[in-house]
N, C-alpha and C positions, 0 to 999 in steps of 0.2 A: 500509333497513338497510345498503344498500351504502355510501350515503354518511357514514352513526356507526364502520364499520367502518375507512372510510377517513382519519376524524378521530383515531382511538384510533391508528390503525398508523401516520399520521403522526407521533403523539406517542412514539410506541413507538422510531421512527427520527431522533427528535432526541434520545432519552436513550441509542440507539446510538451516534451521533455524541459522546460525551463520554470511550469509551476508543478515540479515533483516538490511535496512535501507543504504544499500553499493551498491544494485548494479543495481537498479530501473535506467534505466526502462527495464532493464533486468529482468528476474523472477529468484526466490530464486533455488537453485540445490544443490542438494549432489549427491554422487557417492560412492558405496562401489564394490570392487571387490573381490571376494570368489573365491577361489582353495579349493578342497578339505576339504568344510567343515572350511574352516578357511579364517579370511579377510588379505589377504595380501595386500591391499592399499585402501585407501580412501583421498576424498576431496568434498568441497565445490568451487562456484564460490563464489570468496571473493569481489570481489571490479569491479563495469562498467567498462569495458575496460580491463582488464587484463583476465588469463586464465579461461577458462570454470570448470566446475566441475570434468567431468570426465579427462582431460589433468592433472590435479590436481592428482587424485586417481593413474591415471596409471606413475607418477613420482615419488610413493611412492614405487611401486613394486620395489623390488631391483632383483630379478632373472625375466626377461621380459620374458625367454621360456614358463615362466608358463599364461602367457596370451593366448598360443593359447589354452589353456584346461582349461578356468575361466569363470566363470560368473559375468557379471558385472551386478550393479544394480543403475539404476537412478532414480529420480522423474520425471525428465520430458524427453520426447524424444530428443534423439540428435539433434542440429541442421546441417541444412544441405547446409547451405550458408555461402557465406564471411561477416564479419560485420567486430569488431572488432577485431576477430579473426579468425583461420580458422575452415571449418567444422570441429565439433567432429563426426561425424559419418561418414567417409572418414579416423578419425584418428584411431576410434574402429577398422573397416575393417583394416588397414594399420599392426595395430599390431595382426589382427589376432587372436579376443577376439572370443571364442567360441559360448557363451550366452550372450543374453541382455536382462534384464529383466527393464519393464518403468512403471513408478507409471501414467503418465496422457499423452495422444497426444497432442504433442502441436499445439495451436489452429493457432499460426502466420498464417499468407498467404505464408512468405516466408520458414516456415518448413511445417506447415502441413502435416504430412504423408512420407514426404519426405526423413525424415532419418532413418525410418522404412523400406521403399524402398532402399535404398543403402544398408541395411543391409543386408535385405533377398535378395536380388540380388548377395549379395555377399557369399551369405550359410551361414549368421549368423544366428541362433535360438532366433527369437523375441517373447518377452511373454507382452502382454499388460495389463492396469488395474487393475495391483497389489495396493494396496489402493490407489485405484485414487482420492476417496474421500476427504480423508486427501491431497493427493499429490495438486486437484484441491483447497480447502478451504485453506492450504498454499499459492498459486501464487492467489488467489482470485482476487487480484488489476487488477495483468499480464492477468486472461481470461476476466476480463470483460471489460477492456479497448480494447481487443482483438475481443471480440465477441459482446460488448454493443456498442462501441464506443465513448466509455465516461470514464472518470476516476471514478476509486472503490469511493462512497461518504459515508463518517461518518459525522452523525452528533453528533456533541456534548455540553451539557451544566449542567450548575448544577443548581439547583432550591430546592427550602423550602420545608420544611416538609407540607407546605401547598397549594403548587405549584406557588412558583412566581418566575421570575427567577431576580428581582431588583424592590427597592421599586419605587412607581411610580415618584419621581426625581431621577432618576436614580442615586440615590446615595451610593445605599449597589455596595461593588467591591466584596468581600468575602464571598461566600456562603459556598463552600467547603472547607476543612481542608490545610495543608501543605500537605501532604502526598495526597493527592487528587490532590493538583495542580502539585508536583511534577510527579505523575503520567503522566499527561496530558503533559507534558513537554514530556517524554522518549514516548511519541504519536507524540509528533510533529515530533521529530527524525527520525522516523518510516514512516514520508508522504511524499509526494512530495509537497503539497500547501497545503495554511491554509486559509481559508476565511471568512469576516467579512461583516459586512453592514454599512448603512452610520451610525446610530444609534451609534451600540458599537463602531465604529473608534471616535467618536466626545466624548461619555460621558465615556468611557473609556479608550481611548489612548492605546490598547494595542502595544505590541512591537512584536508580532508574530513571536518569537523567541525561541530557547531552552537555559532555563537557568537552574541549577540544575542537569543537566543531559549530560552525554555524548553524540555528534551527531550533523548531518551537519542541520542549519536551514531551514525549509521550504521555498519554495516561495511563498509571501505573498500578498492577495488579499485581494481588499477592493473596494464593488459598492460606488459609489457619482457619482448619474447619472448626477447632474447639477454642478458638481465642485464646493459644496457648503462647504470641509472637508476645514478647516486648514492647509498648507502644514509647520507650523511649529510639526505637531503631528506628534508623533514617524513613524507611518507607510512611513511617505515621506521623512524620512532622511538618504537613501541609503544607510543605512547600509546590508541591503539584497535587493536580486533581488525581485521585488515587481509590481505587474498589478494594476492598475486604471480603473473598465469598467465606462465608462462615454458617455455622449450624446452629448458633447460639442467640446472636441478636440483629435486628435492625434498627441501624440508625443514621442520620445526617447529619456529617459537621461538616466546617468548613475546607475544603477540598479534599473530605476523606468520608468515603458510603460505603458503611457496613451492611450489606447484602447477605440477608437470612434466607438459603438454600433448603429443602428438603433432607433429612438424615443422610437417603442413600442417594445425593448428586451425582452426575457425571458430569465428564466435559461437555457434555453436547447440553446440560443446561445452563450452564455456564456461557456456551455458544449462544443457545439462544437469545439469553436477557443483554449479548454484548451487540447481537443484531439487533434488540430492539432499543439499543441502545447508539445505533446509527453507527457502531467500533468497524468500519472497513477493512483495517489490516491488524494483525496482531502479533508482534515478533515471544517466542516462549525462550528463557532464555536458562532455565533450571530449573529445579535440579535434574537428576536422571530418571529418578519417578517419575514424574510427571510430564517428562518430554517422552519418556516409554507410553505412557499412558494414551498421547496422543499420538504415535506410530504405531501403536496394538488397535487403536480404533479408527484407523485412517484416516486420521483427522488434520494432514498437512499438504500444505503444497509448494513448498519451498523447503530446503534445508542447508544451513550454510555451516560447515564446519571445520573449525581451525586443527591445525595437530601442528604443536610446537613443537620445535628443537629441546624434547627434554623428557625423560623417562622414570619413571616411579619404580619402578618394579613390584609396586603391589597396592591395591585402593579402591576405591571408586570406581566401579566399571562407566566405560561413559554408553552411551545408546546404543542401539545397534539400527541402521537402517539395510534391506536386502534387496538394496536398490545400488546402480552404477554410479557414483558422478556423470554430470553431462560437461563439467567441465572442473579444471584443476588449474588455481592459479598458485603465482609466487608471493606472496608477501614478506619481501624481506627474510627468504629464510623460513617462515612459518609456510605451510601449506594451508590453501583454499580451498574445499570442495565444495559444489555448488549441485544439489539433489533436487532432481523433479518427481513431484509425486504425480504420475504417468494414469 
């Protein structure tokens, strides 16, 4: 039984996996429901705001009698509250699903536990911790904003085959390949905010945007603690919603909030106003200050770094992390390393 259980929740967490980037700061769900050894419905939460996963699966069932003798399987526990929509586990009990089987408890305050109690209360047969593992490394962002209170943090950058990550006038923009940067794009897609320092805003101008790639643009961060950037640089021309933390002024335009910080900030208050600010994931993407800044206070949990096909011989140091990869890929030539903060 462990092993049918673990084939269903697997499929359960690849139809999770299709509203990556839709429905933050909601976490990702699938839903499969089994009769008799066979799946007669499934679904995914598609998009923030619209139906849940399982409301999803049990509108594919075309014969509903057969729900009172199915098991359904989810990734994450039902929830058990009003939000945007109504409880699903009020709507399992309603249709009178026999089994329910959950890859992870969700950690909210407003579910925890809670829609596992309306079940069993109701004589529904609840099975927990069917690969929760995968279920919790899926929603990663969703627990640790949940349980850190902070948003999931990647850092990311690319640097020389001999560790620099721009010559010292910051004049190299191109370390990594197409295919590398294009990558990095279908990352931004995937975040909630993208953040910069005064440094890369000023001698790079980036536009912290997805281009290349399908998907809704991050919200974009950039420290100039003495409002010393440019407001003619790309970051300030409202084309996305976009934060300013700064020492000097607050104020509110149109998709650009200047956020007046204490003299002596740090990132962790920084962290805090981005949690109370609902920011789930948040990719950091330079300069080297300040991605140092957040590995001297260990403040990451992701790290993904490029090293092109190309050497400086003198520059820019790029980060140091004293951590292994857990894994190394190929892009085209460029290398991938992929760091856990453990």
């Amino acid at each position: 039984m462990t092993d049918q259980h673990e084939t269903y929740m697997r499929r359960a967490l690849e139809l999770a996996e299709l509203g990556k980037g839709e429905v933050g700061p909601n976490p990702m769900v699938g839903c499969v429901i089994v009769h008799d050894g066979k799946i007669i419905g499934e679904g995914y939460h598609q998009k923030y705001g619209e139906p849940h996963a399982e409301p999803n699966a049990i509108s594919m069932v075309k014969d509903k009698s057969l729900l009172s003798a199915s098991t359904l399987y989810v990734t994450l526990e039902p929830c058990a509250h009003y939000g945007k929509t109504p409880p699903c586990a009020h709507l399992l009990v309603d249709h009178k699903i026999k089994k329910v089987v959950i890859g992870a408890v969700d950690t909210n305050p407003l579910v925890g536990g809670k829609g596992i109690d309306i079940l069993q209360n109701a004589g529904v047969e609840v099975v927990t911790g069917v690969m929760e593992k995968g279920a919790r490394w899926q929603n990663r962002r969703f627990f640790t904003f949940m349980e850190k209170k902070r948003p999931y943090i990647i850092l990311k950058w690319a640097q020389t085959t001999d560790g620099f990550v721009a010559r010292a006038d910051y004049s190299s923009k191109w370390i990594s390949n197409a295919h590398s940067r294009q990558l990095a794009h279908r990352w931004r897609a995937e975040e909630t905010a993208i953040m910069v320092g005064t440094n890369t805003a000023y001698y790079d101008d980036p536009r912290l945007n997805v281009r290349g790639w399908a998907g809704r643009n991050p919200l974009r961060i950039v420290i100039d603690k003495k409002l010393t950037l440019d407001t003619s640089l790309h970051l300030f021309d409202g084309s996305q919603p976009t934060l300013c933390y700064n020492t000097v002024r607050e104020e509110k335009m149109e998709n650009l909030d200047y956020v007046k910080l204490e003299e002596d900030f740090t990132i962790h208050d920084i962290l805090d106003d981005l949690y109370a600010r609902k920011v789930q994931s948040l990719i950091v993407e330079g300069g080297t200050v300040l991605l140092q800044h957040f590995i001297s206070d260990a403040l990451w949990d992701e790290a993904r770094v490029f090293t092109g096909n190309v050497a400086f011989g003198q520059g820019i140091p790029a980060p140091r992390l004293h951590v292994a990869p857990v894994q190394t890929l190929d892009v085209m030539q460029d290398r991938l390393d992929i760091y856990l903060h453990q």
